[in-house]
Every structure is written in structure tokens, then in C-alpha cells.
PASEBA-1860 file (N, C-alpha, C; in nm, 3 decimals):
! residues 269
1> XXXXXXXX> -3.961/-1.867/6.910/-3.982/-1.886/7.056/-3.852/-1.848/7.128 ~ -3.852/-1.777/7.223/-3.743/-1.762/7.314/-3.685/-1.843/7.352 ~ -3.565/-1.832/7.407/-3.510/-1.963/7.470/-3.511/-1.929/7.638 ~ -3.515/-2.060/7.693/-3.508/-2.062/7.866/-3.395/-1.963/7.890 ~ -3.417/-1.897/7.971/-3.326/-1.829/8.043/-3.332/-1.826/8.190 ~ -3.195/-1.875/8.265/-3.153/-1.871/8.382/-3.139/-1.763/8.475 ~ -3.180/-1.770/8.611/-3.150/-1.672/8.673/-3.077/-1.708/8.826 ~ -2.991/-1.656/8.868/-2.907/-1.725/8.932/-3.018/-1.733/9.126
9> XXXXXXXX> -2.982/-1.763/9.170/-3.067/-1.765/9.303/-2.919/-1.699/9.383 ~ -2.959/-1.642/9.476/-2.882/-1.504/9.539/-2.870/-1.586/9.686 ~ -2.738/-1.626/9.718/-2.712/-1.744/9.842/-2.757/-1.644/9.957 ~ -2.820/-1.731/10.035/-2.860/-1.715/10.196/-2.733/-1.681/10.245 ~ -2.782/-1.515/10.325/-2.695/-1.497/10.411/-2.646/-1.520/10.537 ~ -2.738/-1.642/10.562/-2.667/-1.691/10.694/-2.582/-1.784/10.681 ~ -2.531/-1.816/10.510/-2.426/-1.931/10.496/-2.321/-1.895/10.399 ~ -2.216/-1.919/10.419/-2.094/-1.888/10.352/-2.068/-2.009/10.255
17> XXXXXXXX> -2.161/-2.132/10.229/-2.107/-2.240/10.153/-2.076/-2.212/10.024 ~ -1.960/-2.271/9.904/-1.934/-2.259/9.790/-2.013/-2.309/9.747 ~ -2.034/-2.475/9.774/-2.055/-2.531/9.727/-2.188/-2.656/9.775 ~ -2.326/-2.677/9.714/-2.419/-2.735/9.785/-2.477/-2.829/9.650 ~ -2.455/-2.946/9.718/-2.481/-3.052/9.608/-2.623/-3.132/9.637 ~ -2.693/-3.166/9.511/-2.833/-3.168/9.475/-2.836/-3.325/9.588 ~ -2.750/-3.389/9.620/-2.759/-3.483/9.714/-2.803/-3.449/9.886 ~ -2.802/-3.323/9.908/-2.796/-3.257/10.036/-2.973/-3.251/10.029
25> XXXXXXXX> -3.023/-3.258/10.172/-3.189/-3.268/10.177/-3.263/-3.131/10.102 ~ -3.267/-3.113/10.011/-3.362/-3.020/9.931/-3.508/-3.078/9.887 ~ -3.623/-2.971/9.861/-3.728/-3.018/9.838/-3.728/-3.132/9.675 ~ -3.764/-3.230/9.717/-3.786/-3.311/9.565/-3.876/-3.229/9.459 ~ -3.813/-3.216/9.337/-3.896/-3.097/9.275/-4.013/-3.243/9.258 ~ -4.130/-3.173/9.176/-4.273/-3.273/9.149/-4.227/-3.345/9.070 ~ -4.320/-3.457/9.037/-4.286/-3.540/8.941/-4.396/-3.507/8.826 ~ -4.326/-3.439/8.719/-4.458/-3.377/8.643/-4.420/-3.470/8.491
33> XXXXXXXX> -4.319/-3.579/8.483/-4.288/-3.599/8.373/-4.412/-3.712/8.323 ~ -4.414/-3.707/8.201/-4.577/-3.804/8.119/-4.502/-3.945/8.129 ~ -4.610/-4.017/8.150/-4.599/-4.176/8.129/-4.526/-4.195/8.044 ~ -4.509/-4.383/7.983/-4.423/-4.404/7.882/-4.581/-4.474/7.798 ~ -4.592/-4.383/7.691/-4.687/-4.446/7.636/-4.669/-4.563/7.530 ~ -4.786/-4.654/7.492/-4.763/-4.752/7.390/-4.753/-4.686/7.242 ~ -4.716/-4.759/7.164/-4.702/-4.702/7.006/-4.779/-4.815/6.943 ~ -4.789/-4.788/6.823/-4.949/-4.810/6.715/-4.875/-4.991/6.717
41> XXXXXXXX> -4.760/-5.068/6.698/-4.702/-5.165/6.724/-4.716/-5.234/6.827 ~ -4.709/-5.189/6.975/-4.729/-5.241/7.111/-4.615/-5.211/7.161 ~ -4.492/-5.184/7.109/-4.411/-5.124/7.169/-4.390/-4.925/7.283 ~ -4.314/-4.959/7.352/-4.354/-4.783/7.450/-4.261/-4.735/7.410 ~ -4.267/-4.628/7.407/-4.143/-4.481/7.383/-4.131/-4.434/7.493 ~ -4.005/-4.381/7.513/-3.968/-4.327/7.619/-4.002/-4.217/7.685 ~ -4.074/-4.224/7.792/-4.101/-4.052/7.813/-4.043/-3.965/7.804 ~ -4.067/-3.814/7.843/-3.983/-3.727/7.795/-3.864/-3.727/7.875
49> XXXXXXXX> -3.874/-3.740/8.045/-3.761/-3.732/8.137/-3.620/-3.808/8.100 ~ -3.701/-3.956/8.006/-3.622/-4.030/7.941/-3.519/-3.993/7.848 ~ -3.595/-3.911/7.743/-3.543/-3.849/7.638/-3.450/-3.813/7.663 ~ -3.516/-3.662/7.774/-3.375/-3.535/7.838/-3.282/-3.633/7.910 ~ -3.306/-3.704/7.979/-3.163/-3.783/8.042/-3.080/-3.835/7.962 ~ -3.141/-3.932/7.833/-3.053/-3.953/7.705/-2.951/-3.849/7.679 ~ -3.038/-3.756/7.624/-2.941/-3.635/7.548/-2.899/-3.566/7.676 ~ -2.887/-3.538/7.826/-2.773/-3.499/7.893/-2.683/-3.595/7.836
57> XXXXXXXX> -2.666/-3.730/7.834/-2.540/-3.829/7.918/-2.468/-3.793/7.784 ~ -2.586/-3.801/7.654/-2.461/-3.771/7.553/-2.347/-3.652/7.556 ~ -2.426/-3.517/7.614/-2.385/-3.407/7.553/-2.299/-3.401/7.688 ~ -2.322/-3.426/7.814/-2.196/-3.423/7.921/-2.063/-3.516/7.908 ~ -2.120/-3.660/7.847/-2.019/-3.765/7.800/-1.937/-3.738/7.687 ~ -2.031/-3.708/7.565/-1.909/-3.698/7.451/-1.960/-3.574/7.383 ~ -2.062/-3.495/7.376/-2.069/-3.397/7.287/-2.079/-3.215/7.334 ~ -1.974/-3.227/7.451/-2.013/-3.077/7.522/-1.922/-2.985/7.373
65> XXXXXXXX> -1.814/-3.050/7.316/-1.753/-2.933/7.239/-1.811/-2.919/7.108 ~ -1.943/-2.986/7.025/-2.000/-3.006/6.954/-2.117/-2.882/6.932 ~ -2.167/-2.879/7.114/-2.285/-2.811/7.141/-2.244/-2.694/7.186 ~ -2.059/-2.660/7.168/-2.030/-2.521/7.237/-1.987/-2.493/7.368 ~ -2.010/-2.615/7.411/-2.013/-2.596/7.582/-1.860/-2.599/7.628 ~ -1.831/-2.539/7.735/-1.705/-2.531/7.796/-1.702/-2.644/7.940 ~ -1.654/-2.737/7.887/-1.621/-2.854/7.988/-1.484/-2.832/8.079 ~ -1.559/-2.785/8.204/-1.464/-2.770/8.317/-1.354/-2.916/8.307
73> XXXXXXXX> -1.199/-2.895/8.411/-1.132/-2.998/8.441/-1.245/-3.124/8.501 ~ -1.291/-3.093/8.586/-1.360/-3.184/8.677/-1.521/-3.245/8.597 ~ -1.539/-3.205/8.493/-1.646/-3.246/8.405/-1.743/-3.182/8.400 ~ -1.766/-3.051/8.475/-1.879/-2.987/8.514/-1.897/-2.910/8.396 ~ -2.025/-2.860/8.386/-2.079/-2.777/8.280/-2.201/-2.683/8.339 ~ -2.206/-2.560/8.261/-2.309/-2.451/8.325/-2.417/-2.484/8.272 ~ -2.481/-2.517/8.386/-2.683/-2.515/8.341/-2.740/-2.453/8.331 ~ -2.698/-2.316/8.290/-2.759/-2.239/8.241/-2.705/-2.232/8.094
81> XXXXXXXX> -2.603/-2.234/8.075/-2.530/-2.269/7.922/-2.627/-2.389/7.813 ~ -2.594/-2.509/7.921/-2.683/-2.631/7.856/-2.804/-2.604/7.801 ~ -2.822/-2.507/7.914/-3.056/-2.536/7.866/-3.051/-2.419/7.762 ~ -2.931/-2.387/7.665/-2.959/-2.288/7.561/-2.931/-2.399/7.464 ~ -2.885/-2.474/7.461/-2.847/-2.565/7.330/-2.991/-2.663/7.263 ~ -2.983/-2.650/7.087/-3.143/-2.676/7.073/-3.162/-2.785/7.121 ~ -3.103/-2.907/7.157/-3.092/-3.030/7.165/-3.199/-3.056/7.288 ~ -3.231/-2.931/7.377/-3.288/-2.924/7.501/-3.400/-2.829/7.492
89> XXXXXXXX> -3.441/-2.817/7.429/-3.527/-2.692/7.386/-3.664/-2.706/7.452 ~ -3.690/-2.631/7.530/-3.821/-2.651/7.608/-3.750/-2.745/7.752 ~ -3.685/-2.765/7.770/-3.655/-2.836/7.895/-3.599/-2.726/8.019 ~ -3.639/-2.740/8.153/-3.649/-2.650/8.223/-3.545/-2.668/8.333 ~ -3.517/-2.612/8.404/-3.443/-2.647/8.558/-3.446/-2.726/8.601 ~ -3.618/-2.725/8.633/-3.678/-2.793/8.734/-3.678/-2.935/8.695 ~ -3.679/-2.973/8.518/-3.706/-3.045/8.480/-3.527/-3.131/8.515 ~ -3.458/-3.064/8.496/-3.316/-3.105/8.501/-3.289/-3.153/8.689
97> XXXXXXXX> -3.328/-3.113/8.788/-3.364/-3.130/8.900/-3.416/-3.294/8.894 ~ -3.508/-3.313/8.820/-3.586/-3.409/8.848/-3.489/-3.534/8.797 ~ -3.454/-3.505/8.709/-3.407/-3.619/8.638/-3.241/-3.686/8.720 ~ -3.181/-3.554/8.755/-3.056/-3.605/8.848/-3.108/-3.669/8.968 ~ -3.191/-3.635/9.042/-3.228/-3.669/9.194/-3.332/-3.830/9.143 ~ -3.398/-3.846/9.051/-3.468/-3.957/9.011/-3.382/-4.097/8.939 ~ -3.281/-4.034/8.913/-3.197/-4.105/8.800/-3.161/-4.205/8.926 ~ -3.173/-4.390/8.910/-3.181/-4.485/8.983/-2.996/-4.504/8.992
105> XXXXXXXX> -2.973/-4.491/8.843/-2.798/-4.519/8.849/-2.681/-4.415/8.893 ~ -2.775/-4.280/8.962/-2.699/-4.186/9.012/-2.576/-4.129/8.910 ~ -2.645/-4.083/8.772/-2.559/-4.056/8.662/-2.490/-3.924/8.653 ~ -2.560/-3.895/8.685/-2.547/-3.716/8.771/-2.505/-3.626/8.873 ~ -2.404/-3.536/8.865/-2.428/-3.453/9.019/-2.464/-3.310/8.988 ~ -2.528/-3.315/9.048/-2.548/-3.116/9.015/-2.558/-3.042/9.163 ~ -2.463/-2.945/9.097/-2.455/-2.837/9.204/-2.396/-2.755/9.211 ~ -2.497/-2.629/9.302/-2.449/-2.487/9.287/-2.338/-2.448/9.349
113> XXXXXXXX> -2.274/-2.335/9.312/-2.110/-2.281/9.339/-2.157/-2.144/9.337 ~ -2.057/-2.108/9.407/-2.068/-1.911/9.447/-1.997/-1.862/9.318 ~ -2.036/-1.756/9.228/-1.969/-1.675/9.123/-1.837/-1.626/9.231 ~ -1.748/-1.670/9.168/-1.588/-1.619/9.168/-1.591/-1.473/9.103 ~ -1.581/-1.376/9.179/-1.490/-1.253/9.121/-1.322/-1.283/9.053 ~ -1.277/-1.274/8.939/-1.173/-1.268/8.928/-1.054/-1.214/9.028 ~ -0.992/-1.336/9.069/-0.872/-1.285/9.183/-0.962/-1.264/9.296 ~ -1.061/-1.262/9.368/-1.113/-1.230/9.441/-1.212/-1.317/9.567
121> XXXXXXXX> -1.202/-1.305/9.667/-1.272/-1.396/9.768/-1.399/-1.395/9.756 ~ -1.495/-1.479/9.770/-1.657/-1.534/9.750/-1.672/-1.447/9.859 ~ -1.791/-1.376/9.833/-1.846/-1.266/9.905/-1.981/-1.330/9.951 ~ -2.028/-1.248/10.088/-2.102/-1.337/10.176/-2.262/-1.306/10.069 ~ -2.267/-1.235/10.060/-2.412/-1.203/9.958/-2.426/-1.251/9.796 ~ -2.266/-1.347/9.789/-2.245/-1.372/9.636/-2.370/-1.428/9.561 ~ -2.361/-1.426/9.394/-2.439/-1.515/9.346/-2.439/-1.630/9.295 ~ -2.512/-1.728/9.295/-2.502/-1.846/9.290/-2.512/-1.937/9.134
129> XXXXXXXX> -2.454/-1.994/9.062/-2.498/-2.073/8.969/-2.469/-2.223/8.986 ~ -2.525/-2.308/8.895/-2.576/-2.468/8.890/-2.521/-2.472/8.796 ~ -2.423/-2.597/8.833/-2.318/-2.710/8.770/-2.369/-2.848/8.695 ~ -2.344/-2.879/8.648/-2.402/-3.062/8.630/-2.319/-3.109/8.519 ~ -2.261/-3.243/8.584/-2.163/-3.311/8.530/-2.220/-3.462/8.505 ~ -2.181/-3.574/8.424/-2.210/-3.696/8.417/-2.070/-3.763/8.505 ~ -2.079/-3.855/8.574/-1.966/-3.890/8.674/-1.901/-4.016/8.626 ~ -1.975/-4.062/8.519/-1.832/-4.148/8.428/-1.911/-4.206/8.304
137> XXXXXXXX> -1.830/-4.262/8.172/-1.875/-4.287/8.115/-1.822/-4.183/7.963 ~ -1.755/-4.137/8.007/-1.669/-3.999/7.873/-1.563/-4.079/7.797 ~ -1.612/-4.017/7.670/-1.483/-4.064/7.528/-1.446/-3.935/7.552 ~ -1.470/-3.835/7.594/-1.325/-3.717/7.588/-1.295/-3.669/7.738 ~ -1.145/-3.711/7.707/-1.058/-3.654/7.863/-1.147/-3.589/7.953 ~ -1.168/-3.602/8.011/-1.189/-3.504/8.202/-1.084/-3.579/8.293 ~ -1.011/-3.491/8.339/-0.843/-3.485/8.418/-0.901/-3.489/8.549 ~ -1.000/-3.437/8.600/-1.037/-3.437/8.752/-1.162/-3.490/8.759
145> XXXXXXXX> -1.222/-3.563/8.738/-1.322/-3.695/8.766/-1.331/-3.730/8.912 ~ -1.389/-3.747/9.005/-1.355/-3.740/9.152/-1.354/-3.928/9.178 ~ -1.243/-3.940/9.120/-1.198/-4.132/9.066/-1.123/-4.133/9.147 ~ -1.178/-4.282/9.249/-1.102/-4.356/9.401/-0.988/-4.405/9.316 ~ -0.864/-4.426/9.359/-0.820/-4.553/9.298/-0.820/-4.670/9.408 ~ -0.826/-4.789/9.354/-0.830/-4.894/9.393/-0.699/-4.963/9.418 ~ -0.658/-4.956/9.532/-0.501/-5.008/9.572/-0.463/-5.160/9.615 ~ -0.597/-5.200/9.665/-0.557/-5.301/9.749/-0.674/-5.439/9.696
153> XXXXXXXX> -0.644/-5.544/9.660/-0.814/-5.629/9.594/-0.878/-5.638/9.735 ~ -0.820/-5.617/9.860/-0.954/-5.656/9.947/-1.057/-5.544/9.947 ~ -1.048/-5.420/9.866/-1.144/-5.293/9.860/-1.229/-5.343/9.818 ~ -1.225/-5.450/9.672/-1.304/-5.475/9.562/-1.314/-5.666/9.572 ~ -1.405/-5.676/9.649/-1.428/-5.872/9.620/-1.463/-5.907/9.529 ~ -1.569/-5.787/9.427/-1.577/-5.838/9.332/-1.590/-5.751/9.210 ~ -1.576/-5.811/9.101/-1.514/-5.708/8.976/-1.619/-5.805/8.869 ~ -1.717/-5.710/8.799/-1.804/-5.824/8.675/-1.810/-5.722/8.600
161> XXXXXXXX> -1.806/-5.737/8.504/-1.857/-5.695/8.370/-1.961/-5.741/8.260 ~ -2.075/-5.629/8.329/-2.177/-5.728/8.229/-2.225/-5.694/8.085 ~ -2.228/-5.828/8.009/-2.217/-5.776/7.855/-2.376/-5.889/7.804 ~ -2.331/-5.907/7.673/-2.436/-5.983/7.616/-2.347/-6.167/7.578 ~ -2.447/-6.248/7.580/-2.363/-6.310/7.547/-2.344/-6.363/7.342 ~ -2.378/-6.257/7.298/-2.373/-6.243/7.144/-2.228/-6.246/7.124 ~ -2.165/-6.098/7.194/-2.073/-6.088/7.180/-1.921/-6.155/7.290 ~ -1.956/-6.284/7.302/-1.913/-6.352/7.371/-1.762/-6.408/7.275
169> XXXXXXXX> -1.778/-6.497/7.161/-1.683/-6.491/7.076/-1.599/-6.405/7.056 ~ -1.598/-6.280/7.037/-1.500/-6.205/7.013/-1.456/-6.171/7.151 ~ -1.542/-6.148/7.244/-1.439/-6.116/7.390/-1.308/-6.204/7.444 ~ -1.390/-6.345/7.379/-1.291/-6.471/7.402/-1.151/-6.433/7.335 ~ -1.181/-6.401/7.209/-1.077/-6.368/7.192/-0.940/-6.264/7.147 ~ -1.036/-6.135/7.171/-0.995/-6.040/7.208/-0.994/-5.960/7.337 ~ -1.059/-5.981/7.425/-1.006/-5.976/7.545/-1.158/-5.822/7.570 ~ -1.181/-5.803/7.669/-1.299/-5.652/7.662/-1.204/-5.527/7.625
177> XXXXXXXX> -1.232/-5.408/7.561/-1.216/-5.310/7.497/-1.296/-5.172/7.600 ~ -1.199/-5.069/7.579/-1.289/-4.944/7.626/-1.379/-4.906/7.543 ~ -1.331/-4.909/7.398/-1.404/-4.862/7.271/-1.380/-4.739/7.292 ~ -1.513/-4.670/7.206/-1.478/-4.512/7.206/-1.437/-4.463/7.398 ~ -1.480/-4.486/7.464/-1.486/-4.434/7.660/-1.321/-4.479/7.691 ~ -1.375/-4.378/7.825/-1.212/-4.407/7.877/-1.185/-4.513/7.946 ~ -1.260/-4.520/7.986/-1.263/-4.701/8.084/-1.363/-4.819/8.066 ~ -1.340/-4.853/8.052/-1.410/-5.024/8.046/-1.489/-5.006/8.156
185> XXXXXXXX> -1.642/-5.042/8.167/-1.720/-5.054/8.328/-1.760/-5.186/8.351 ~ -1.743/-5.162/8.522/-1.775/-5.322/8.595/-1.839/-5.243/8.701 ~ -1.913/-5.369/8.775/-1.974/-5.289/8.872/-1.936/-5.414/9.011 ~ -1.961/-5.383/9.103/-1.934/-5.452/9.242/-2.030/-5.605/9.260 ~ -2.116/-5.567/9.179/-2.203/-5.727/9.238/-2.274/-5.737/9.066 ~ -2.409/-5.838/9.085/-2.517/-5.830/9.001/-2.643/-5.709/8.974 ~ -2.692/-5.714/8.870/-2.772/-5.594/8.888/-2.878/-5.651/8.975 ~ -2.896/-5.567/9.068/-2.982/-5.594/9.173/-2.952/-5.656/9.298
193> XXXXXXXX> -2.845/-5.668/9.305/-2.757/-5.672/9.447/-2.745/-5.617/9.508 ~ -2.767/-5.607/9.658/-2.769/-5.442/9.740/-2.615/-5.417/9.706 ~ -2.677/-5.247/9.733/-2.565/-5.176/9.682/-2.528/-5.153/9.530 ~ -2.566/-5.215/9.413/-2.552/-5.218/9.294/-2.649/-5.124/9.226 ~ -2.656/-4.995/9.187/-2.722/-4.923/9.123/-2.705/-4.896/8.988 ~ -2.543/-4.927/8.953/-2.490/-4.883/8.839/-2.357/-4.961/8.796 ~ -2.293/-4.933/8.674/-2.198/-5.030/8.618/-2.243/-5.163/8.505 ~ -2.378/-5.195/8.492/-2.426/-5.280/8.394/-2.554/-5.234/8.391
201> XXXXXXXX> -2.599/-5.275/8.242/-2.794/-5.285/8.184/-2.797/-5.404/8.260 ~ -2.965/-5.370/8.286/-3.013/-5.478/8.299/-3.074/-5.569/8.221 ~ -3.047/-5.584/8.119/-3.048/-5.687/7.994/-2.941/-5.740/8.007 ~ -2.870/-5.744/8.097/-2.728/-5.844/8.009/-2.777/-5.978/8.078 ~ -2.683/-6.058/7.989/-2.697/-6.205/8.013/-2.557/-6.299/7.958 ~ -2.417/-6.206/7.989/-2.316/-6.263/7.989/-2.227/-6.180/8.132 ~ -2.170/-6.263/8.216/-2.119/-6.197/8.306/-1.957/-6.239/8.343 ~ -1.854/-6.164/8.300/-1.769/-6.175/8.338/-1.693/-6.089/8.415
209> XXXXXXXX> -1.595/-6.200/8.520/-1.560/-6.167/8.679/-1.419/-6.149/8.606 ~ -1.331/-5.977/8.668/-1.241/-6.013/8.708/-1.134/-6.036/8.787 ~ -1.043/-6.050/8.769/-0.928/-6.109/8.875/-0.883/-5.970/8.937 ~ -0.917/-5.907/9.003/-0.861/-5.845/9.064/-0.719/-5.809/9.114 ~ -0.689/-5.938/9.228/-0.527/-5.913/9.243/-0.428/-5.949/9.101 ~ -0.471/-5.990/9.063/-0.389/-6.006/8.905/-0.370/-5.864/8.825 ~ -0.501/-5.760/8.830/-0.484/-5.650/8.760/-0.374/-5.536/8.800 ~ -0.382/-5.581/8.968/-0.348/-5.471/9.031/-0.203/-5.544/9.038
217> XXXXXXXX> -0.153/-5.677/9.043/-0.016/-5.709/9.023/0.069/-5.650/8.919 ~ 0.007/-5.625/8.811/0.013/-5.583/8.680/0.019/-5.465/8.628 ~ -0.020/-5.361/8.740/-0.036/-5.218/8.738/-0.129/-5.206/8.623 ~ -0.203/-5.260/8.591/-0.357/-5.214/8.496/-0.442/-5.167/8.625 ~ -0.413/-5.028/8.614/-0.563/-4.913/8.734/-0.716/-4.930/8.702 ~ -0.735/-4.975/8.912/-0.844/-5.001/8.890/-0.945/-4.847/8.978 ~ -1.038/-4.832/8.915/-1.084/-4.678/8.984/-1.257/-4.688/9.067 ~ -1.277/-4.617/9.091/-1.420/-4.605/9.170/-1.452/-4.518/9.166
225> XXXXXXXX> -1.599/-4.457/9.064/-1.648/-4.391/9.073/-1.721/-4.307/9.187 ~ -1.818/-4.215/9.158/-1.867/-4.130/9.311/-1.985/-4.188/9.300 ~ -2.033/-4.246/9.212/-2.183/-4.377/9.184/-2.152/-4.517/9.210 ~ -2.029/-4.515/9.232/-1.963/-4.682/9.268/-1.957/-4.786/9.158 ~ -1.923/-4.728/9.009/-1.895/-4.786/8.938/-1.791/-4.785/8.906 ~ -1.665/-4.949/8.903/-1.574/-4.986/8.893/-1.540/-4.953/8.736 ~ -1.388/-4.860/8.719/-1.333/-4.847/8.597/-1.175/-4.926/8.565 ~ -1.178/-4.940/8.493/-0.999/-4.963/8.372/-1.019/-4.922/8.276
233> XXXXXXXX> -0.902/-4.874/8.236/-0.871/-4.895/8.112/-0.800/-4.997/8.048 ~ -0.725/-5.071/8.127/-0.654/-5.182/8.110/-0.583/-5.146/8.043 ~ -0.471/-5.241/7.956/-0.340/-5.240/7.894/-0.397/-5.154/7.731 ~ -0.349/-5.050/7.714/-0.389/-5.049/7.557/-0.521/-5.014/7.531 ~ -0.626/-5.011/7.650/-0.745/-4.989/7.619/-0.821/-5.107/7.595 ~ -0.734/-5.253/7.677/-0.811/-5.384/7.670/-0.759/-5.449/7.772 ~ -0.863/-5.563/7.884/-0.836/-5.638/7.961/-0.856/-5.755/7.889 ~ -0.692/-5.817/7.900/-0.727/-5.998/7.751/-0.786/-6.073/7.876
241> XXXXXXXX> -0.805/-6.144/7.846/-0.907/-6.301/7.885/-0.806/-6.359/7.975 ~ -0.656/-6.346/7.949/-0.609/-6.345/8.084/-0.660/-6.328/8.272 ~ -0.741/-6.222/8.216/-0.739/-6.124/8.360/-0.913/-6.190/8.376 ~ -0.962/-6.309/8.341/-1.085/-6.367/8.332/-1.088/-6.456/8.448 ~ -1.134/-6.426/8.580/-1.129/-6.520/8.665/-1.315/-6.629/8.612 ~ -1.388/-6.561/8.603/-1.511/-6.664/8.611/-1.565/-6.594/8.513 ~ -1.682/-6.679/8.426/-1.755/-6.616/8.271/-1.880/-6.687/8.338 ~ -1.972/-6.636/8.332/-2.149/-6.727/8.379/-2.216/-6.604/8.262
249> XXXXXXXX> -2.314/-6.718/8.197/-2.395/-6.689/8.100/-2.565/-6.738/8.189 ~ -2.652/-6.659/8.150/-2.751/-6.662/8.216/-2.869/-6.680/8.137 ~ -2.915/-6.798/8.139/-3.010/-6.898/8.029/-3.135/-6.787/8.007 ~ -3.129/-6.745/7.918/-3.309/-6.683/7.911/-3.397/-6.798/7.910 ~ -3.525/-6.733/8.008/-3.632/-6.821/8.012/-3.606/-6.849/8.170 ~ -3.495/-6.873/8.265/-3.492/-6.920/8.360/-3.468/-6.838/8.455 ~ -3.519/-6.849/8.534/-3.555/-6.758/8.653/-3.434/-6.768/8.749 ~ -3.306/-6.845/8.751/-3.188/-6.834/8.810/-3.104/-6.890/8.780
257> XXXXXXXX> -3.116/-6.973/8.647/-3.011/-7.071/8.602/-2.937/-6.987/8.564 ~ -2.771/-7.046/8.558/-2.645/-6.955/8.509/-2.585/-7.089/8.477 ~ -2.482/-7.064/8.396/-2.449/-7.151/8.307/-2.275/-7.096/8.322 ~ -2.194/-7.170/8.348/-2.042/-7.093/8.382/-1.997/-7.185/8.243 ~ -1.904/-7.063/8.184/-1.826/-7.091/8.097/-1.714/-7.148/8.084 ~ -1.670/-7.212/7.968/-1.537/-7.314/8.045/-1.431/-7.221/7.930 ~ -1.322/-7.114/8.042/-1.218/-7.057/7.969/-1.085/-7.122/7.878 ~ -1.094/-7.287/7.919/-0.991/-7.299/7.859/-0.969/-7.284/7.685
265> XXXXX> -0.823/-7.292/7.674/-0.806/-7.245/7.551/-0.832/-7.089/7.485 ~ -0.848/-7.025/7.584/-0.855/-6.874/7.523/-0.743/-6.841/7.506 ~ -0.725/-6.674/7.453/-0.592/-6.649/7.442/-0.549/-6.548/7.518 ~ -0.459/-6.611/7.621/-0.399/-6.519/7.749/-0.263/-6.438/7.682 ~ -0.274/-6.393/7.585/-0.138/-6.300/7.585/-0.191/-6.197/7.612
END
């Protein structure tokens, strides 16, 4: 079978823009992706839109040099490059359209740029190709990430990190970890707080707050994504239990009970 092949769309000459991002009013492509059906168990599988969004976040997050791909400074990658890798095989433009503009946690930006002549100025009839980057969430370097920093704690009232509370013991006393990623994620409120789209699953059921002016006393950088998800890396690639202003665990079964944790005795070094 052939593989998809791209063809660039030839920019309108009544506009000189470089650059036009899939956030700007364009037609919503259809929604042609299949249900999530049940399996012979009772459990559902993920539809396909599901799938392809999976395997973007991987292959923009950690596996563009795996699959060949040339990962711009700023994280971007050619979509026309991508939709040759087998990992995507049968997946279309349009289909890639759908999934950035649908995606609830805004994981995505895509967008077209004028072909650069070497040494040379963007010409008014230039041609056009499509970008698409994941906007945080990478175990390998990207140097230009379009990351706020956070200077002041009145930017940020609030700082949570939501986890499970399984792994509650070891946070106690090792403090949260980036792990393989470059930053540790928190997000601004609860999931489902206006304004909260992204920065935690919504399965968690351990939530820890942190101290903000403490981090930033400390020079541990705090950042803001272009989806509004709060990053660190903290000291070493860990924020200790120090930097733990409030811990609330959230009772399954109960429709709003929270349960606050009592920090003493952790270990603040």
C-alpha cells in the first residue's frame, strides 16, 4: 500500500502571514472518528482518534528521533514527515486536524508556516506546510517551548499536583520526581474547575498543593505552559515534601469528601 502523501496548500494571495495557527476560526474538519466500542469482557477500547492521539503525544514527547523525525528548537515537527512513519499508517490530515482542535487538554498546536527559501524573504505566492508540536510533557530537551516563567506567587494562587494516593508513601518521603519528563506537572485548580483543562487525570485521588512563594524564594522555576499547565523541575529533578503546603486525599465512593493529610514528620531536607 502506498503511503499518505502531503501536498502543501499554496497561501492566499491576499495575505502575507507566516504563520496561521489551527486555533484561528477555520472550518472544524467532520467528526468521522468510530465510537468507543465494548470488548467480549465489558470493558471499551479506545477509538481510533484515541489511538492516533496516543501515538502523536508519544512520538512528539519522547520518540521523534526513534521514528527519524527532525525535532525543531521550538518542538515542532513536519506533518507531512509524521504521517510517513508506520506507527500512523492510514491516518490522514484531516484526521490529525481533528484530533488537535478536539483534544479537551489542548495537547497540541498545529500550524502552517510559509517554505523559507534559503537566505531568502517569504514570497507573496509562497508555499505553505503544517507544523505540529506537543506543548509539554517531553523527556527529550526542546530549548524553545513557548514556557511563561512564573516570577511572582500572586500569578499562581494555586499550585496542585494530582497523583494517586497508592503512591502516597513514597512521595512522603521522597518528595515528587520529574521521572523520565522535564518537569514535574501541576495544574492551577481541580480537574474540573473553570479554567482547568489540563495538568492532571481525572482519576486521581491524591492532591497535593504547593507552596508557591517558598519555591520561588528558593529559585526552584516555576513555568506556564501555552495550555496553562504549571511546570518544575525542582531541585535535582525533585520538589521534597518541604515545598508541601496542603495534601487532601479524596475518599472513593464519596461524592465530595476529601480527607487532608497530616504532613507532620515528613522529611523536609
Amino acid at each position: 500500500m502506498s503511503e499518505p502523501r502531503f501536498t502543501p496548500e499554496r497561501a492566499p494571495q491576499a495575505s502575507t502571514s507566516t504563520s496561521d495557527p489551527i486555533s484561528a476560526p477555520n472550518p472544524k474538519p467532520p467528526n468521522t472518528s468510530r465510537k468507543i466500542a465494548p470488548t467480549a469482557r465489558g470493558r471499551t477500547t479506545d477509538s481510533d482518534d484515541v489511538r492516533h492521539s496516543k501515538t502523536l503525544s508519544y512520538i512528539l514527547r519522547h520518540g521523534a528521533a526513534k521514528e527519524h523525525l527532525v525535532l525543531r528548537a521550538d518542538g515542532f515537527v513536519r506533518v507531512d514527515q509524521l504521517l510517513k512513519r508506520p506507527k500512523l499508517k492510514g491516518v490522514t490530515f484531516e484526521t490529525i486536524q481533528r484530533i488537535v482542535a478536539e483534544n479537551e487538554k489542548q495537547r497540541f498546536t498545529l500550524q502552517k508556516e510559509a517554505k523559507k527559501p534559503s537566505g531568502g524573504d517569504v514570497a507573496e505566492d509562497a508555499e505553505f506546510e503544517w507544523w505540529i508540536r506537543a506543548n509539554q510533557g517531553h523527556s527529550v530537551q526542546v530549548e524553545s517551548l513557548e514556557l511563561k516563567p512564573i516570577l511572582d506567587a500572586s500569578q499562581v494562587p494555586t499550585m496542585v499536583h494530582g497523583t494517586t494516593y497508592k503512591l502516597w508513601p513514597t512521595i512522603a518521603k521522597q518528595g515528587l520526581s520529574k521521572m523520565a519528563r522535564n518537569h514535574i506537572h501541576c495544574a492551577t485548580g481541580l480537574f474540573g474547575d473553570a479554567g482547568v483543562k489540563s495538568g492532571m487525570r481525572a482519576n486521581c485521588n491524591l492532591f497535593i498543593y504547593l507552596d508557591v512563594p517558598k519555591l520561588l524564594a528558593d529559585n526552584i522555576p516555576i513555568y506556564e505552559s501555552s495550555n496553562n499547565v504549571l511546570l518544575t523541575s525542582g531541585k535535582d529533578g525533585i520538589v521534597s515534601p518541604t515545598y508541601f503546603k496542603k495534601v487532601e486525599r479524596k475518599i472513593v465512593g464519596a461524592a465530595a469528601e476529601v480527607e487532608e493529610l497530616n504532613l507532620d514528620g515528613l522529611s523536609l531536607q
